[in-house]
C-alpha positions as CSV (number, residue, x, y, z in Angstrom):
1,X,0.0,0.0,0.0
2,X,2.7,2.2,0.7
3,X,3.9,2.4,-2.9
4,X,0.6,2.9,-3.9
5,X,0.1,6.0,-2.2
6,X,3.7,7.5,-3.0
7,X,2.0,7.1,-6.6
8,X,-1.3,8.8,-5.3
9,X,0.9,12.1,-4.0
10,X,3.4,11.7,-6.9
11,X,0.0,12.7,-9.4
12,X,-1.3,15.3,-6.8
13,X,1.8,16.9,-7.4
14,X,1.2,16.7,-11.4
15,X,-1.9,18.2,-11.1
16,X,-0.6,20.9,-8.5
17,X,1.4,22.1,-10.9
18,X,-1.1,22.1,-13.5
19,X,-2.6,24.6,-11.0
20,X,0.7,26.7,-10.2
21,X,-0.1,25.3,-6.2
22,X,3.2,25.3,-4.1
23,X,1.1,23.1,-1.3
24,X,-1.9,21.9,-0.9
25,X,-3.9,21.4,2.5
26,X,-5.9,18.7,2.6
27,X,-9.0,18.4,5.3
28,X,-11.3,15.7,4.1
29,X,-10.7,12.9,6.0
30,X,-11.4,10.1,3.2
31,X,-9.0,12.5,1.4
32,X,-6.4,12.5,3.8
33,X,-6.7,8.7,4.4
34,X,-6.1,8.1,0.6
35,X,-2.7,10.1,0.7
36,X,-1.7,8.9,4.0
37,X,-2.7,5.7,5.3
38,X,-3.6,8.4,8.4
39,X,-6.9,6.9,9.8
40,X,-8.0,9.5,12.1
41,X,-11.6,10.4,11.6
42,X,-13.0,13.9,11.7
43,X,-15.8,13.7,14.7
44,X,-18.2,16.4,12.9
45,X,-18.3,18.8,10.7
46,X,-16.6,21.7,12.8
47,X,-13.9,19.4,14.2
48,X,-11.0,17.7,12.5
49,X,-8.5,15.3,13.0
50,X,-5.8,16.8,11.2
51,X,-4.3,18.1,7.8
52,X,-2.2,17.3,5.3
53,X,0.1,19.7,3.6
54,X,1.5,18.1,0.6
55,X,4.4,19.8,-1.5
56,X,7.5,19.8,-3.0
57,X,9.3,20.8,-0.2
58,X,8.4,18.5,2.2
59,X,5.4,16.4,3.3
60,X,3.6,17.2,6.8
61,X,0.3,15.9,8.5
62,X,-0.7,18.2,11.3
63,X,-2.2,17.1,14.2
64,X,-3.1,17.4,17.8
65,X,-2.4,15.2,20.6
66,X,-5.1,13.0,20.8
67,X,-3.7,11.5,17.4
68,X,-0.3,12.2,17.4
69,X,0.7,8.7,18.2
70,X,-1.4,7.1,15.8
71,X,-0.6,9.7,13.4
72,X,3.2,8.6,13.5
73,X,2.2,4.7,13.4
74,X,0.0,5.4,10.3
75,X,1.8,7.9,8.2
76,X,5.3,8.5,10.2
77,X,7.1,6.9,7.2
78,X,5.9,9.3,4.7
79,X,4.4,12.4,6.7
80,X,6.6,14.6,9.0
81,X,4.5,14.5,11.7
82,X,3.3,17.7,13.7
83,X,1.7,18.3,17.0
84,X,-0.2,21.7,17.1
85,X,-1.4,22.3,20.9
86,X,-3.4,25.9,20.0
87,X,-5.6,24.7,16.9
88,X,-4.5,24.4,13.3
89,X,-4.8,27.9,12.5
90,X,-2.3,28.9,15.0
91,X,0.7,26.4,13.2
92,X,-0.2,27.2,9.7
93,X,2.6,30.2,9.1
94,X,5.3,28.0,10.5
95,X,4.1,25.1,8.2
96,X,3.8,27.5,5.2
97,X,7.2,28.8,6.2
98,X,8.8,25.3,6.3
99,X,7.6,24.3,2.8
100,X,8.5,27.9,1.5
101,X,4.8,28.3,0.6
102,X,3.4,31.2,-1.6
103,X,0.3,29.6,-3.0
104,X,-1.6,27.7,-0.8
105,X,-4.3,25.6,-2.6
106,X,-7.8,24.2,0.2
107,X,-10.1,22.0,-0.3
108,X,-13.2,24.0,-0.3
109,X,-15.8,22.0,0.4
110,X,-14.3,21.3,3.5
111,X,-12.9,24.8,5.2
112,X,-15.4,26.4,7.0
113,X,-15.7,30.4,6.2
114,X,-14.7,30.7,9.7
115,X,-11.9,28.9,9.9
116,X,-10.4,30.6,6.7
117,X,-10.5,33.9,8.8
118,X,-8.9,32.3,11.2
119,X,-5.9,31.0,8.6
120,X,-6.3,34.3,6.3
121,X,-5.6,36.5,9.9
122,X,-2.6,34.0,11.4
123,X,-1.0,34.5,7.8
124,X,-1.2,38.1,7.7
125,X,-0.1,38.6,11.2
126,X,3.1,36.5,11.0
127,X,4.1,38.4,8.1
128,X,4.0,35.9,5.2
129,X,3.1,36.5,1.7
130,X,0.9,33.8,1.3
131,X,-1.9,33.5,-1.4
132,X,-4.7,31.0,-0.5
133,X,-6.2,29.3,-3.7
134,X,-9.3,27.8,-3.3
135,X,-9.8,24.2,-5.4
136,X,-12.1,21.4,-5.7
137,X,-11.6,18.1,-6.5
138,X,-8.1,17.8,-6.5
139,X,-8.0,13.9,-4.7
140,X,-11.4,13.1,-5.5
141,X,-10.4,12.9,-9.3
142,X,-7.7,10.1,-8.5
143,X,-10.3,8.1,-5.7
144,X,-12.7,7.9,-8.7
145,X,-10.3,5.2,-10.1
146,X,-10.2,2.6,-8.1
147,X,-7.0,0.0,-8.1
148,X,-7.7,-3.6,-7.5
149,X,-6.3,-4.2,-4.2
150,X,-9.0,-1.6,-3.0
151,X,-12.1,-3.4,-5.4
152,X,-11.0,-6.0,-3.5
153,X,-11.5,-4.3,0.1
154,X,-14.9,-3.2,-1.1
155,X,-16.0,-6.5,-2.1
156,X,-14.7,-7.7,0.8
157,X,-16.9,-5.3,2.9
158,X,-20.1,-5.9,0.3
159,X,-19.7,-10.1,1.3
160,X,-20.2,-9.0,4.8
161,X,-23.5,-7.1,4.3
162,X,-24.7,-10.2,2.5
163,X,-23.3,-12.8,4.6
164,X,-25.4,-10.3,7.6
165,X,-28.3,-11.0,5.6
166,X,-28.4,-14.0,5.2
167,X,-27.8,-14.8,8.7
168,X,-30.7,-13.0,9.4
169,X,-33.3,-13.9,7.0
170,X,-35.1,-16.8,8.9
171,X,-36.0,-14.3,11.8
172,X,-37.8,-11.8,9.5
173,X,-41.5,-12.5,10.1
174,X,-44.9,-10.9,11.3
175,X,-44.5,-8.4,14.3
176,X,-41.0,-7.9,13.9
177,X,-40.9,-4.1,14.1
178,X,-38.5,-2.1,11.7
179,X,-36.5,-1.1,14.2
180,X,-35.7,-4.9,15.7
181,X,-35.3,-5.9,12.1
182,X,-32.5,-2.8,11.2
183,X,-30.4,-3.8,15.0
184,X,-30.5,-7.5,13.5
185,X,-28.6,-6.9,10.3
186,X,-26.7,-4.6,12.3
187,X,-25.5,-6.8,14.5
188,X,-25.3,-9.3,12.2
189,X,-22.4,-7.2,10.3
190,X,-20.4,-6.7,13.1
191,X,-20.3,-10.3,13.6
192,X,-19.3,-10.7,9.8
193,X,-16.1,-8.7,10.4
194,X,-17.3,-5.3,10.1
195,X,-15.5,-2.9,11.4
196,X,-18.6,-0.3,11.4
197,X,-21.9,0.5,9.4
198,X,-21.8,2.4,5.7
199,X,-24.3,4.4,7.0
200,X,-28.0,3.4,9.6
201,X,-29.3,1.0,8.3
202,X,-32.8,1.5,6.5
203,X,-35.3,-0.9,7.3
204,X,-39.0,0.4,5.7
205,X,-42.1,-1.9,5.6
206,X,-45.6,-1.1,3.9
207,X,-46.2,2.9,3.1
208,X,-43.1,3.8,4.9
209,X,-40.8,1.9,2.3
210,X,-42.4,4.9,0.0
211,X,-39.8,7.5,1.9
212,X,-36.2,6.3,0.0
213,X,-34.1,7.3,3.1
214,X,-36.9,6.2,5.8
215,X,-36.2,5.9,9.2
216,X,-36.7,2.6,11.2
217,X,-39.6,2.5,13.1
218,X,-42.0,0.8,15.4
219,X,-43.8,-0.4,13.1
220,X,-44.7,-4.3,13.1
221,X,-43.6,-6.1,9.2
222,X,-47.1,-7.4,7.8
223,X,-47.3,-10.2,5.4
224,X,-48.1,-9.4,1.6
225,X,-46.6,-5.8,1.7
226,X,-43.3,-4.4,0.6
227,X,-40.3,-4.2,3.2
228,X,-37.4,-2.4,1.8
229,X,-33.6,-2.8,2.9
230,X,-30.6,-0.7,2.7
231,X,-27.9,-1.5,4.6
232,X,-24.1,-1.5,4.1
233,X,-20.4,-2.8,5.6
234,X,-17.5,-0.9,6.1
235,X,-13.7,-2.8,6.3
236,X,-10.4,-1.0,6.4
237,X,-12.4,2.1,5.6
238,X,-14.0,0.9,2.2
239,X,-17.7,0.9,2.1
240,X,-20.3,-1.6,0.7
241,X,-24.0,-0.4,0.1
242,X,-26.8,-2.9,-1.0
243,X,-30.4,-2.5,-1.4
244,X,-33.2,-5.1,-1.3
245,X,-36.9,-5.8,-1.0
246,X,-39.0,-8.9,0.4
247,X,-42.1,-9.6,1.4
248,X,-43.7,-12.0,3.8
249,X,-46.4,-14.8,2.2
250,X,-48.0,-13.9,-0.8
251,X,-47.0,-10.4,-3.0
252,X,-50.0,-8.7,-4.2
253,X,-50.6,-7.9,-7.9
254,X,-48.6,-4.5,-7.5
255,X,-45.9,-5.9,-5.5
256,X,-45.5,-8.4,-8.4
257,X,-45.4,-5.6,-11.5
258,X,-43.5,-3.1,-9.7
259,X,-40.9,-5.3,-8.5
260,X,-40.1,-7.0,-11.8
261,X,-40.1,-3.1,-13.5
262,X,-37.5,-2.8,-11.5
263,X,-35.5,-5.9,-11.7
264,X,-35.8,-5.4,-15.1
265,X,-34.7,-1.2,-15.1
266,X,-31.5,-2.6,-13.2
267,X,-30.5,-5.2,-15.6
268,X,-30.8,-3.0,-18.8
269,X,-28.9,-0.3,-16.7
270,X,-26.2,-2.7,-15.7
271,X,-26.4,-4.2,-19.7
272,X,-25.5,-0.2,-20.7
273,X,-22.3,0.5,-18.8
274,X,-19.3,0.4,-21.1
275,X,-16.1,2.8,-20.8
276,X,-15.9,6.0,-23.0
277,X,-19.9,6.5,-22.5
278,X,-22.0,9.0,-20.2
279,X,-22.9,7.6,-17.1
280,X,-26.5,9.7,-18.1
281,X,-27.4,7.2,-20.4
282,X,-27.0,4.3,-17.7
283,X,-29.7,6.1,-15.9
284,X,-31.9,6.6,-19.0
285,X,-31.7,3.1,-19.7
286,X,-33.6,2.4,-16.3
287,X,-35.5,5.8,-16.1
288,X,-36.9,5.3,-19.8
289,X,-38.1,1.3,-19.1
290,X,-39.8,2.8,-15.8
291,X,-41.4,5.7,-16.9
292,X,-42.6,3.7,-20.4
293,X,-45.2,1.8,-17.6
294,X,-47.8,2.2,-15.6
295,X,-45.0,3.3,-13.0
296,X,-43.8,6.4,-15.0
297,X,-42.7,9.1,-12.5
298,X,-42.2,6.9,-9.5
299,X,-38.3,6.5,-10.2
300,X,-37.4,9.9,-8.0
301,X,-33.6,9.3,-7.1
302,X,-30.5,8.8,-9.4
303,X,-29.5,5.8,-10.1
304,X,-26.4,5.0,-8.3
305,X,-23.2,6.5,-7.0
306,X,-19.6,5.7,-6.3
307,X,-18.4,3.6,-3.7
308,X,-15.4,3.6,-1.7
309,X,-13.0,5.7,1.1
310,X,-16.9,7.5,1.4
311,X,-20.3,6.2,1.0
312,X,-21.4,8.2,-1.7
313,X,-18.8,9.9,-4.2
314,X,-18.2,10.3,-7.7
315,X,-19.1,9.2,-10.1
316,X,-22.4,10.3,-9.8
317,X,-24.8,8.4,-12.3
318,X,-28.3,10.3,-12.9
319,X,-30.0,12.5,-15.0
320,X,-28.5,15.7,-13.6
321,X,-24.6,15.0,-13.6
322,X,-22.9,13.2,-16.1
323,X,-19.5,11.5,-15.8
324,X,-17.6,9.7,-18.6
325,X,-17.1,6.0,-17.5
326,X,-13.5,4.3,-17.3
327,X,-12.5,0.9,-16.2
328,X,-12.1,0.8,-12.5
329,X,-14.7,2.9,-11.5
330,X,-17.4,1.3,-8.8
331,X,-20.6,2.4,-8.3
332,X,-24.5,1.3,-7.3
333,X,-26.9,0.9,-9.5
334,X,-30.5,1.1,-7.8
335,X,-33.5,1.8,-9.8
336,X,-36.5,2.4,-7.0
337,X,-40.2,2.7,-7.4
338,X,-42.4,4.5,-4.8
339,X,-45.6,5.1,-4.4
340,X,-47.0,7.0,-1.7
341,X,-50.0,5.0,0.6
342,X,-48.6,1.6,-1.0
343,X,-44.7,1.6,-0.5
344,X,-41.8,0.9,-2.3
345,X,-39.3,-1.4,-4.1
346,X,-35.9,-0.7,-4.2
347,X,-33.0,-3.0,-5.6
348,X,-29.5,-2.1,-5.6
349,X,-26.6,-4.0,-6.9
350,X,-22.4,-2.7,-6.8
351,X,-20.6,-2.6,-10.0
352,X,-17.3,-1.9,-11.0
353,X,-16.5,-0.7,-15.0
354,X,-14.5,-3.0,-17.2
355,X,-13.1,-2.8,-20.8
356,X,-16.2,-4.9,-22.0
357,X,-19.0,-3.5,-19.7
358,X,-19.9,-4.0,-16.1
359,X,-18.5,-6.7,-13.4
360,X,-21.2,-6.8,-11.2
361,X,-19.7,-7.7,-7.5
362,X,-22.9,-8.9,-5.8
363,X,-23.9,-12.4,-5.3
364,X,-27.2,-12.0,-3.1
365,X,-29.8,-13.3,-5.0
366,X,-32.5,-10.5,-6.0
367,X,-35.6,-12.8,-6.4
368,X,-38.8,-11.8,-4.3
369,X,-37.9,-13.9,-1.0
370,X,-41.0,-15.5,0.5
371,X,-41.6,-16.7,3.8
């Protein structure tokens, strides 16, 4: 791994320069992880774990003390490693001086207007001549493309979600609540291997499986409706993320049309991934089968999304954002139907882009499960 990322920082470099950037700080945590190996997790969005300042001069990850140790264990052979005891903002000028900084690119998305004051005013008082460049998009370019060794950590964490699943399957019956049913999988996964959830688990029966993110509730599973589930594994901080949809005895007649429109939506999607074409037209391929039956309008969500260091990144496949695909790229594809008073179907599969089309990496069976 540790070659991989000396390649990962060799190409920020390339496009650094591309950008006339002498450094750049980077404060996403998936971000930081993905040129580090550093693990530390930022606890919300106003608190942060640390930050990587990656340039010519010199390579520094900047943290306080309650990861300083693990800082050195995780990225002490690449990363000169720096305690700051009075906030980040307070060390930036002697960092900037250090690398002999005069354009300092951010990651935007991520520093707060506040805290650039705070770096704007440290810089100015000590003097420097600094230039802060705002950018976007820098890493997250390079994390689109996954290498095999981490296709292989995301299947890894996907067989755990199933495996979960499965182990669960016989205890899903009438008047087990939502709630009950999302803690079982849960638990399930940790006893997999996981080393946390992809995100809480989604566990939706009847009219509630109508609300795409829903919230488990109390509500008691009832044979012959719909009961949608999301759920998903993470393992050495890749994520998996599955969708599927079951119901108890016997489907009703809408259960039975909606659920195959949407088997069928996912298989012409997944049939329409090749490299060098828009990831649009993936999502037409399910959108335009939907919407040409009775369910037209119902699809309300994109069709998938990338998979990997985060939950949801790029690329983005739906009808608003279009990426063009190459090999290595993994993402869900999860055509949904929902309709309000009735509920909804959802089925979600992972992918990952090869030369002739898509590898799918799931091998949970998607037929209606009956009990």
């Amino acid at each position: 791994m540790n070659s991989a990322i000396e390649n990962r920082i060799f190409r920020v470099k390339e496009i650094m320069s591309d950008k006339n950037l002498d450094t750049l700080m980077v404060l996403v945590d998936e971000n930081r992880r993905y040129l580090s190996g550093f693990k530390g997790h930022d606890t919300q969005f106003d608190e942060s774990a640390g930050a990587l300042f990656v340039s010519g001069s010199g390579l520094i990850l900047a943290t306080d003390s309650r990861y300083d140790e693990q800082a050195a264990r995780e990225a002490g052979h690449l990363y000169e490693i720096m305690c700051y005891k009075e906030g980040l903002a307070k060390q930036i000028p002697s960092i900037l001086e250090k690398l002999c900084t005069k354009r300092l690119g951010f990651e935007s998305v991520r520093l707060s207007y506040l805290d650039y004051k705070k770096i704007s005013e440290e810089i100015k008082s000590s003097g420097l001549e600094v230039e802060l460049v705002e950018t976007e998009n820098i890493v997250e370019t390079l994390r689109v493309i996954k290498d095999e060794e981490e296709i292989g950590l995301i299947q890894k964490a996907l067989v755990i979600a199933e495996t979960a699943f499965l182990r669960i399957q016989d205890l899903i019956e009438p008047g087990l609540t939502e709630r009950e049913a999302a803690w079982l999988i849960e638990k399930a996964m940790h006893e997999a291997g996981a080393e946390g959830l992809s995100f809480p688990t989604i566990v939706a029966s009847g009219p509630n499986s109508a609300l795409p993110h829903a919230i488990p509730s109390d509500r008691a599973f009832k044979e012959s409706e719909p009961i949608l589930f999301d759920w998903g594994a993470t393992l050495n901080g890749y994520f998996s993320d599955i969708s599927r949809t079951i119901v108890i005895g016997k489907p009703d007649d809408q259960f039975i049309k909606a659920y195959k429109t949407v088997l069928d939506a996912q298989f012409l999607a997944v049939n329409a991934i090749a490299s060098g074409i828009n990831s649009r037209s993936v999502d037409e391929a399910a959108r335009n089968h939907i919407d040409g039956t009775e369910f037209s309008g119902k699809f309300i969500h994109g069709l998938g999304h990338g998979t990997g260091l985060s939950v949801h990144e790029n690329p983005r496949v739906g009808p608003l954002r279009g990426t063009v695909l190459e090999p290595q790229m993994v993402f869900t594809v999860e055509p949904g139907i929902y309709i309000p008073g009735w509920g909804g179907i959802r089925l979600e599969n992972m992918v990952v882009v090869r030369d002739k089309g898509a590898e799918v990496l799931n091998k949970l069976d998607q037929n209606i499960f009956y009990k």
